[in-house]
C-alpha angles and dihedrals in degrees: 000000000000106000121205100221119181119198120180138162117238144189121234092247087059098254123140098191129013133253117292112024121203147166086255084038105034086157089048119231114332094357093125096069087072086083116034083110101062092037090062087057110109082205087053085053101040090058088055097054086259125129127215128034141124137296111206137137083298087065102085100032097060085042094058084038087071104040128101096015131134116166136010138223122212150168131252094237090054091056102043148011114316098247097033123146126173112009098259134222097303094055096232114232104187130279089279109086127235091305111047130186107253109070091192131083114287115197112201123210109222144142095228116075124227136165111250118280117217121215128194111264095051085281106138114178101211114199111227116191090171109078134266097292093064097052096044087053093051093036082061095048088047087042086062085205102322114108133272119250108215104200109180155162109244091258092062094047093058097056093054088046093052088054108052089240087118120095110168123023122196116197119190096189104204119201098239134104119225104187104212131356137103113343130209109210101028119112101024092132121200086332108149100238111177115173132187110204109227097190150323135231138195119199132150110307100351142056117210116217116194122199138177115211106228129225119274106253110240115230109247115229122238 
């Protein structure tokens, strides 16, 4: 059965991206520094047509991060600036150049249609004005059995969180403070998150953290 994971880095202070995004700083400041573990990784630049690079405890971990899946699911605000609205004169198509890096269907959450746009590679960004339940469903369809990606950012996430769609959760937990920025776990309100750690892994720089989400418990009548 599809499966919707989520895998995301993280500073010790919560945050997902740092303070003052921007189209020259689309991690915030200091935001970059969230992935400089998995960037050293020759299996992170393998996968992105680069040479060279560490094995190290990460290794597997990044490597299991991009099996079985066949489609993604992602916020406006990931592909694209933080504050756009509609997409503009030069029909953005993400911060990842003609060929990006997923190969697989990415359906954006936005409140701005737009037909698909086809990039080189079999990735396809589909454009999705009607909530998070309609482009998990197609992004299952898309998937044809493989899992969803869910990419992000940490909004979006939560949204996902607070309504019980999320099924794995990956933290790489990174030893920097941000200071300020775009949190993962705030604003989930009263949802009921229960969560069932799988493993945890240290490695330079980074400690993975695994969770599965557990099923909502269902009220017993009287």
């Amino acid at each position: 059965m599809s499966k919707l994971r989520c895998h995301i880095s993280i500073s010790l202070d919560g945050f997902v991206a740092g303070p003052n995004q921007s189209e020259e700083n689309p991690l915030g400041e200091g935001g970059e520094r969230l992935h400089d573990w998995v960037a050293a990784l020759a299996a992170f630049r393998r996968a992105h047509g680069e040479q060279g690079g560490e094995v190290n405890a990460s290794t597997p971990v990044f490597e299991e991060s991009i099996e079985n899946i066949g489609a993604g699911v992602m916020g406006r605000n990931m592909f694209g600036p933080i504050g756009g609205g509609a997409w503009g004169d030069e029909q953005w198509t993400g911060w990842w150049g003609d060929n990006p890096p997923y190969h697989y269907p990415v359906f954006i959450l936005t409140h701005h249609s737009r037909d698909p746009v086809e990039m080189e590679g079999g990735t396809t960004y589909h454009f999705v004005t009607d909530g998070i339940e309609s482009a998990l469903e197609q992004a299952k369809k898309a998937a044809g059995g493989k899992d969803v990606m869910l990419w992000g950012g940490g909004h979006v996430a939560q949204q996902y969180l607070a309504a019980g769609l999320l099924d794995e959760l990956e933290l790489h937990v990174v030893p920097v403070l941000l200071g300020g920025g775009s949190r993962l776990l705030d604003n989930l309100g009263d949802a009921d998150v229960r969560l069932e750690q799988v493993r945890a892994v240290e490695a330079p720089g980074v400690t993975h953290l695994k969770y599965r989400i557990l099923p909502r418990s269902t009220p017993t009548s009287s």
